[in-house]
MMTF fields as JSON, N, C-alpha, C and O atoms, coordinates in Angstrom:
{
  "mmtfVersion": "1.0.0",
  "mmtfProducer": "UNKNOWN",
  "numBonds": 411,
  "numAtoms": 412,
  "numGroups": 103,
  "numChains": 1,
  "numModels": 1,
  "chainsPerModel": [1],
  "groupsPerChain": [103],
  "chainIdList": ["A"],
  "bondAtomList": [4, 2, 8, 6, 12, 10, 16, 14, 20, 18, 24, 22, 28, 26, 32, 30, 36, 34, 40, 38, 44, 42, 48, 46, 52, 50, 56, 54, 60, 58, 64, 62, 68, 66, 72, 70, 76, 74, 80, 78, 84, 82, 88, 86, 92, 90, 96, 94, 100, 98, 104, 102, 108, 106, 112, 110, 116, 114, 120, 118, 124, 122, 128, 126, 132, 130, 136, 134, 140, 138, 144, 142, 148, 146, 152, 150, 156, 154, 160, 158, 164, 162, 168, 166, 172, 170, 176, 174, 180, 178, 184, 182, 188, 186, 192, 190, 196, 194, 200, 198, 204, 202, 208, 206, 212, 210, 216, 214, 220, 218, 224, 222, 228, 226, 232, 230, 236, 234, 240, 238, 244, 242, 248, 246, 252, 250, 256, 254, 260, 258, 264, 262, 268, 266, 272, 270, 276, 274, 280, 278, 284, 282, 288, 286, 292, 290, 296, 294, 300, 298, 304, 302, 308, 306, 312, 310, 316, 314, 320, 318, 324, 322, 328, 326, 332, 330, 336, 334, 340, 338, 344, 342, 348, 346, 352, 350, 356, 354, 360, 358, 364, 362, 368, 366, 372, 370, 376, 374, 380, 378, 384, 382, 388, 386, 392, 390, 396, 394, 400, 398, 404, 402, 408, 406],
  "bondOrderList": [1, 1, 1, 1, 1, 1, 1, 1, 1, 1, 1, 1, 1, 1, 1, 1, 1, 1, 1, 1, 1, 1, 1, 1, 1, 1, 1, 1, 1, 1, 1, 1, 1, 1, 1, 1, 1, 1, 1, 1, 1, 1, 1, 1, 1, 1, 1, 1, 1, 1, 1, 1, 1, 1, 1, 1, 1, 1, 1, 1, 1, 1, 1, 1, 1, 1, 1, 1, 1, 1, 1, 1, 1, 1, 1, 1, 1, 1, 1, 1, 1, 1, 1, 1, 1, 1, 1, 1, 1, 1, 1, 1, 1, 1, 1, 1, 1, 1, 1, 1, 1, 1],
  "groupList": [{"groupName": "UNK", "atomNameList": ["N", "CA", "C", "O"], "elementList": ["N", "C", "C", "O"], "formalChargeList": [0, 0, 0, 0], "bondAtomList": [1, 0, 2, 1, 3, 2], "bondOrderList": [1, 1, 2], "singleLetterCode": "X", "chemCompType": "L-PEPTIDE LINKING"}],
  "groupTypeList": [0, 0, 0, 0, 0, 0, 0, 0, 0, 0, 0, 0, 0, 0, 0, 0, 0, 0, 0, 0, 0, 0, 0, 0, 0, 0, 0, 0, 0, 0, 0, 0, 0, 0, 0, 0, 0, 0, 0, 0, 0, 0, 0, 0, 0, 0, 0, 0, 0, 0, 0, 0, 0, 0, 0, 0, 0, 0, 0, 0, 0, 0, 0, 0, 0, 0, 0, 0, 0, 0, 0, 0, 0, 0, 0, 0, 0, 0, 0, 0, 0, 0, 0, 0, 0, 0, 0, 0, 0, 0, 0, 0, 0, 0, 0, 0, 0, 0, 0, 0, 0, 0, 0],
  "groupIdList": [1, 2, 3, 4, 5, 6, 7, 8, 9, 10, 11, 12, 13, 14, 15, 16, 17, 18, 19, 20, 21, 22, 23, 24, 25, 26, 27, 28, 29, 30, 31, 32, 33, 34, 35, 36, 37, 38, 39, 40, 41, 42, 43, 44, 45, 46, 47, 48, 49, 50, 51, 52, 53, 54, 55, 56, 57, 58, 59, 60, 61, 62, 63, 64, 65, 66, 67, 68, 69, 70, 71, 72, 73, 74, 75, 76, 77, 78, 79, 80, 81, 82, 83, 84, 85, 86, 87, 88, 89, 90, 91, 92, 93, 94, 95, 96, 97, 98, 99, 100, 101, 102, 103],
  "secStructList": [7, 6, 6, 7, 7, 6, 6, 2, 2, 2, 2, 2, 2, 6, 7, 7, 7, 7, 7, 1, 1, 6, 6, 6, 7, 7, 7, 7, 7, 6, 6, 7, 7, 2, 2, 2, 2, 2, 2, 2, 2, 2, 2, 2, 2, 2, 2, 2, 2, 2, 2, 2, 2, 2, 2, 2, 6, 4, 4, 4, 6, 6, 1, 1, 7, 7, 2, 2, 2, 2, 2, 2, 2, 2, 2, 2, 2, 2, 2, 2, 2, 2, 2, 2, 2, 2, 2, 2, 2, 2, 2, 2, 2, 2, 2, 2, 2, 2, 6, 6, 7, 7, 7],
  "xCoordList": [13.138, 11.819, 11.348, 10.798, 11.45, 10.81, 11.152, 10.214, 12.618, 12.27, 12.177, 12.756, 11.42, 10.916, 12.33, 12.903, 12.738, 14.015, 13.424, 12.215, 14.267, 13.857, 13.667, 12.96, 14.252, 13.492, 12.404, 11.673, 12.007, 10.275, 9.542, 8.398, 9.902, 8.287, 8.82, 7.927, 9.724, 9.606, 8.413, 7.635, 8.489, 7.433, 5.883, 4.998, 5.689, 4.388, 4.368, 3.285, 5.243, 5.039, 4.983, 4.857, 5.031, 5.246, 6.478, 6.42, 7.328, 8.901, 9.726, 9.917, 10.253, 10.756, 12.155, 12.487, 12.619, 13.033, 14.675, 14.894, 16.071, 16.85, 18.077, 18.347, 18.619, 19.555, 20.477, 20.982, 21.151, 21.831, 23.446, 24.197, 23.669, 24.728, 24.775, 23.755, 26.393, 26.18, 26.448, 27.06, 26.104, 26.134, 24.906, 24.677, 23.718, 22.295, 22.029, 21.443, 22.064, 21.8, 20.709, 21.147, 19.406, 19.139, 19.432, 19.303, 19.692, 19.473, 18.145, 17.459, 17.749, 16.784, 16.662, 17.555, 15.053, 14.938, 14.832, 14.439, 15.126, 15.451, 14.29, 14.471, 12.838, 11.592, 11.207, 10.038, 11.982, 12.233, 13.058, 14.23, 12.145, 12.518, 12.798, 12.431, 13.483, 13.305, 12.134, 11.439, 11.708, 10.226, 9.516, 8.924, 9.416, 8.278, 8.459, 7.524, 9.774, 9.779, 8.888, 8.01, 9.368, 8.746, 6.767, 5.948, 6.762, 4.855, 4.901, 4.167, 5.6, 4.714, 4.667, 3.814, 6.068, 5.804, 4.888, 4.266, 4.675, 3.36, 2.157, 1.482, 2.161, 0.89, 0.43, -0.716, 1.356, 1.356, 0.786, -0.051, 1.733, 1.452, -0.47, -1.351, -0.498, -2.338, -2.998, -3.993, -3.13, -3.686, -3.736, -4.644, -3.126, -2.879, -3.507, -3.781, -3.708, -4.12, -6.046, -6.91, -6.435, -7.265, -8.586, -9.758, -7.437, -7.768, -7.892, -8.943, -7.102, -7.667, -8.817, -9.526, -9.12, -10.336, -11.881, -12.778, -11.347, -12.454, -12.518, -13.46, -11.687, -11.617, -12.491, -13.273, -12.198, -12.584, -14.239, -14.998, -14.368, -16.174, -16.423, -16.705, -16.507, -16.88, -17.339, -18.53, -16.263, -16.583, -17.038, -17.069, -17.41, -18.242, -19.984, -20.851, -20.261, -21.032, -21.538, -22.541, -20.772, -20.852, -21.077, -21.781, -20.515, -20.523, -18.942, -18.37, -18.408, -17.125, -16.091, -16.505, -14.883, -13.576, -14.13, -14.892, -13.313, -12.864, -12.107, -11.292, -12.254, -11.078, -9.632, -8.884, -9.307, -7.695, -7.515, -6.322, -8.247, -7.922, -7.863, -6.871, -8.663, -9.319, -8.039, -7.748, -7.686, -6.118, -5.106, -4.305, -4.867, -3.855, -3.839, -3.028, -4.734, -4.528, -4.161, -3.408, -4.862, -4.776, -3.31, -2.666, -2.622, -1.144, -0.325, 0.772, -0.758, 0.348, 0.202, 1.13, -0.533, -1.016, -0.342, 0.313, -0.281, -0.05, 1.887, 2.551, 2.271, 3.555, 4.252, 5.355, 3.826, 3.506, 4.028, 5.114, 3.346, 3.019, 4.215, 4.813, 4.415, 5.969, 6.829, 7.445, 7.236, 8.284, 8.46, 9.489, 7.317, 7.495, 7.762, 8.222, 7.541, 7.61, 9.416, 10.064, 9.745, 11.32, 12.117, 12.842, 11.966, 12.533, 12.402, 13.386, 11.443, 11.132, 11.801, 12.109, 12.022, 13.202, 14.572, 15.582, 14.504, 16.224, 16.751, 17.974, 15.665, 15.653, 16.282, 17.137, 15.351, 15.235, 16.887, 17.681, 17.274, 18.607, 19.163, 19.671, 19.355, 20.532, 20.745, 21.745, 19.496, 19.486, 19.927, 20.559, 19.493, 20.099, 21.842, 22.569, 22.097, 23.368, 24.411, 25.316, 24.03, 24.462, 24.381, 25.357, 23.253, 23.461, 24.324, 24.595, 24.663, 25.519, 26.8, 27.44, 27.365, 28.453, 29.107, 28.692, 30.247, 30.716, 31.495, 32.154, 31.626, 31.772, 33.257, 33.964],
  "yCoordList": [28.954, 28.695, 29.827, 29.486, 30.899, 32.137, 31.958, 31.96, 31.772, 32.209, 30.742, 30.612, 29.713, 28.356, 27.482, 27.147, 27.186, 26.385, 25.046, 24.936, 23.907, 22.487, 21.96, 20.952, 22.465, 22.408, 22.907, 22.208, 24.029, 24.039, 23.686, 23.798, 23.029, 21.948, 20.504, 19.67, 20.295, 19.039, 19.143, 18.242, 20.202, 20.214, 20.185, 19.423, 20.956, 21.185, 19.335, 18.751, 18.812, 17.208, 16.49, 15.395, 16.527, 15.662, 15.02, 14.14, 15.154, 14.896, 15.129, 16.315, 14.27, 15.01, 16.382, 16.709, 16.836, 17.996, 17.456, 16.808, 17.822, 16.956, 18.277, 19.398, 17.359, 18.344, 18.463, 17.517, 20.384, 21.125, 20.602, 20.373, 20.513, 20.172, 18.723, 18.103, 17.894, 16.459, 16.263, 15.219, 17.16, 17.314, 17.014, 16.232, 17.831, 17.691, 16.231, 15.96, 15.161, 13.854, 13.641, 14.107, 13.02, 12.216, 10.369, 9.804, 9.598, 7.975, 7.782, 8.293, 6.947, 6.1, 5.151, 4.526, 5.077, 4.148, 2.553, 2.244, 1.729, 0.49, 0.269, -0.625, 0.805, 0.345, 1.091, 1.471, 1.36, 3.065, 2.108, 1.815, 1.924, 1.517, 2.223, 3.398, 1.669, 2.715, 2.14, 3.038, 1.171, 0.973, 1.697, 2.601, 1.436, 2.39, 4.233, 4.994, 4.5, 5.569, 5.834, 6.685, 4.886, 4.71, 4.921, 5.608, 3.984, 4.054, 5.178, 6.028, 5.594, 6.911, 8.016, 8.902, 7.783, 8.975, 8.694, 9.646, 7.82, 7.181, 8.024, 8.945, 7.36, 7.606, 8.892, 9.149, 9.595, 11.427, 12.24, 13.137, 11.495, 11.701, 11.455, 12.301, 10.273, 9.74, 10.342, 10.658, 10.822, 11.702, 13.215, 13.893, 13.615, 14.879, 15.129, 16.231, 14.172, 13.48, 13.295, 13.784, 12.827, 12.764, 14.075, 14.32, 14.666, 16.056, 16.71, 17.304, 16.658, 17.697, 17.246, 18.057, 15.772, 15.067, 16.118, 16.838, 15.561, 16.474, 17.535, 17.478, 18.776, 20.157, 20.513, 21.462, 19.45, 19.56, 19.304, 19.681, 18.566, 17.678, 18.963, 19.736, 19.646, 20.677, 21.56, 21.769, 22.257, 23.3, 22.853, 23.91, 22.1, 21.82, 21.438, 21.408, 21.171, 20.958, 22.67, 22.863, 23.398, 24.837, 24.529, 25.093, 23.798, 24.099, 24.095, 23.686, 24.421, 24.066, 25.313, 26.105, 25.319, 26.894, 27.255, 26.78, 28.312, 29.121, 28.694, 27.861, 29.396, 28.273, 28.143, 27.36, 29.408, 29.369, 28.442, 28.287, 27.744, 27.024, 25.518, 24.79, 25.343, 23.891, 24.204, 23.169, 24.801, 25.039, 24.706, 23.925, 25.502, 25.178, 24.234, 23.674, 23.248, 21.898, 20.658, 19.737, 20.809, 20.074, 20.625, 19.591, 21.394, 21.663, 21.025, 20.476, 21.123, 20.807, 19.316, 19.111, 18.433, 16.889, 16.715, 15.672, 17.307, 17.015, 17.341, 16.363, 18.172, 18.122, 17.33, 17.024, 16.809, 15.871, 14.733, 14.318, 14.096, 13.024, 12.833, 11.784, 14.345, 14.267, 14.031, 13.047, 14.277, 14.48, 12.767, 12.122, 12.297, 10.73, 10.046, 8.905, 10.576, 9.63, 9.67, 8.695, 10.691, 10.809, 10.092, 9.126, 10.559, 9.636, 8.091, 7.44, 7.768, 6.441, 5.693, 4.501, 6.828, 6.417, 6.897, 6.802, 7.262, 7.213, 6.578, 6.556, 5.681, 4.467, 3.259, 2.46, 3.418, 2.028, 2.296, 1.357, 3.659, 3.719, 3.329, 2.231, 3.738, 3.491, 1.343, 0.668, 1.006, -0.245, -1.317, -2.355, -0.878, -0.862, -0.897, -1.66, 0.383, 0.56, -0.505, -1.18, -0.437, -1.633, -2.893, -3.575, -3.735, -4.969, -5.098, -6.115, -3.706, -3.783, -4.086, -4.66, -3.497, -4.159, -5.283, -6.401, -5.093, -6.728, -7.111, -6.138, -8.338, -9.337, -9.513, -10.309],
  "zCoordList": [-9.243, -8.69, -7.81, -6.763, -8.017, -7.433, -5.985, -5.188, -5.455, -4.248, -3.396, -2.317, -3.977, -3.013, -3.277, -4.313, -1.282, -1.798, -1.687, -1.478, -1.824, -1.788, -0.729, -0.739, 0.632, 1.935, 2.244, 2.946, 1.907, 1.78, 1.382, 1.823, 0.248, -0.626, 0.469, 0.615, 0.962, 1.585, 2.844, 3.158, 3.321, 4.601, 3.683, 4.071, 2.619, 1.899, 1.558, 1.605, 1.335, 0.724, 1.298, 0.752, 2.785, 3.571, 3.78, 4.639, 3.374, 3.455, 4.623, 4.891, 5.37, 6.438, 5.8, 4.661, 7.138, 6.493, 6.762, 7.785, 5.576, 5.703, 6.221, 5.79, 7.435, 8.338, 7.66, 7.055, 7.586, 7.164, 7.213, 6.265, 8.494, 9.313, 9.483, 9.785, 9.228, 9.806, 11.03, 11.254, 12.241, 13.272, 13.675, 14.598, 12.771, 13.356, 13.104, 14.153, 12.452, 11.719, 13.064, 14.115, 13.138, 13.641, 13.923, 12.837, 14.787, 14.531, 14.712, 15.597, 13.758, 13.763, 14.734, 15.305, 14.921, 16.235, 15.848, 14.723, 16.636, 16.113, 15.452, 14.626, 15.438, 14.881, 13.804, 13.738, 12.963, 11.868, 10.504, 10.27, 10.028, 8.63, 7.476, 7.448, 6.33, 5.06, 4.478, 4.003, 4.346, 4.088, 4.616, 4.027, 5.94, 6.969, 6.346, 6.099, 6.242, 5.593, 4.021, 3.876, 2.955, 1.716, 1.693, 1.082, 2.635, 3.014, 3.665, 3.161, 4.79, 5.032, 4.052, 3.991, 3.022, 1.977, 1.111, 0.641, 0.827, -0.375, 0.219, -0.238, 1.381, 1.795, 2.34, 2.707, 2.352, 1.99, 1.201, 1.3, -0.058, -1.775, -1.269, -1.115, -1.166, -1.486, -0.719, -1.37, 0.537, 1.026, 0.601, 1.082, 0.014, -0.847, -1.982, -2.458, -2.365, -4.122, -3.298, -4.026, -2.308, -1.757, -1.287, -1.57, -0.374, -0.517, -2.011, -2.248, -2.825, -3.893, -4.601, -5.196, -4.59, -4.863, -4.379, -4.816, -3.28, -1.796, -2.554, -3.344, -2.644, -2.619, -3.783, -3.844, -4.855, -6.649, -6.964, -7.857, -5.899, -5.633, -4.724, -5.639, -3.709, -3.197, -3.844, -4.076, -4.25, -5.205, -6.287, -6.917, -6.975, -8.151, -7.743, -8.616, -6.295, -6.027, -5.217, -4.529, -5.49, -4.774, -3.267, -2.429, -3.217, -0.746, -0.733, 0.277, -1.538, -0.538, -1.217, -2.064, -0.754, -1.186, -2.751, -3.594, -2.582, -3.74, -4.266, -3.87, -5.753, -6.822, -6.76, -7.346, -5.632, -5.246, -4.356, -4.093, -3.77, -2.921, -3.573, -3.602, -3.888, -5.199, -6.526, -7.125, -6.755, -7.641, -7.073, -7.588, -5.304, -4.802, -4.699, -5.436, -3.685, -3.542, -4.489, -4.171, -5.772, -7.114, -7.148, -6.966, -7.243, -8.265, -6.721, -6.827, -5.843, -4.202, -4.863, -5.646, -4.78, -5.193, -6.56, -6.559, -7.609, -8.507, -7.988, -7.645, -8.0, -7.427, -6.771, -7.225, -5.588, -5.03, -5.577, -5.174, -6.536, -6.906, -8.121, -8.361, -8.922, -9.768, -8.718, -9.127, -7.714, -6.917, -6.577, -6.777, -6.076, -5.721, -7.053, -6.995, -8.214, -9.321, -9.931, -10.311, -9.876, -9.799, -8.626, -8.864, -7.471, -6.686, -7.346, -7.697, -7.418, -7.775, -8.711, -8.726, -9.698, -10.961, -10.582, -11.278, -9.756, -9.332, -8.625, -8.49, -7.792, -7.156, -7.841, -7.457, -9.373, -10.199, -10.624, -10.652, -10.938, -11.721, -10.775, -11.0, -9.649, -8.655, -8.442, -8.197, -8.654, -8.388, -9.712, -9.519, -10.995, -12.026, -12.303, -12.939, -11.45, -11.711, -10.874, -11.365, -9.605, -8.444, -9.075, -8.763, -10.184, -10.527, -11.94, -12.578, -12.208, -13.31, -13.279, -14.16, -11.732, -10.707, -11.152, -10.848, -11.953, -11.958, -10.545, -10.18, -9.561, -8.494, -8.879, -8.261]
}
């Protein structure tokens, strides 16, 4: 990928950024969910997906960026939005695999 490691598209995605060291680990605060986590990443993705909306209606209406910018944003959103859709299926496998579990 030219250079871009997988800790840098996490900050471009809204992703928090995941510590190097298991020394650095943060704890979660008792009010810090993995849901609350799940929605705030959703709702990352959709704000992103939002903006390139914006950016695409601008410039087609000529008041608003240049097409590098109205590209960038559309391919950041569209990225974006693959990245949540994998997680998502590795979710379903992992949960899949756990009820396959024989007791």
């Amino acid at each position: 990928m030219s250079g871009i490691a997988i800790n840098g598209l996490s900050g471009v995605l809204g992703i928090p950024e995941i510590p190097s060291s298991p020394g650095n680990v943060q704890k979660a605060g008792p009010g810090a969910s993995f849901g609350d986590f799940l929605k705030s990443a959703v709702q990352n993705v959709d704000d992103l997906q939002h903006q390139s909306d914006q950016a695409i209606k601008q410039f087609l209406a000529g008041e608003g960026p240049d097409i590098h910018s109205v590209v960038l944003a559309a391919n950041k959103a569209d990225i974006s939005f693959q990245m949540m859709m994998q997680i998502r299926n590795k979710l379903v496998q992992a949960y899949q695999e756990i009820m396959r579990i024989q007791v």
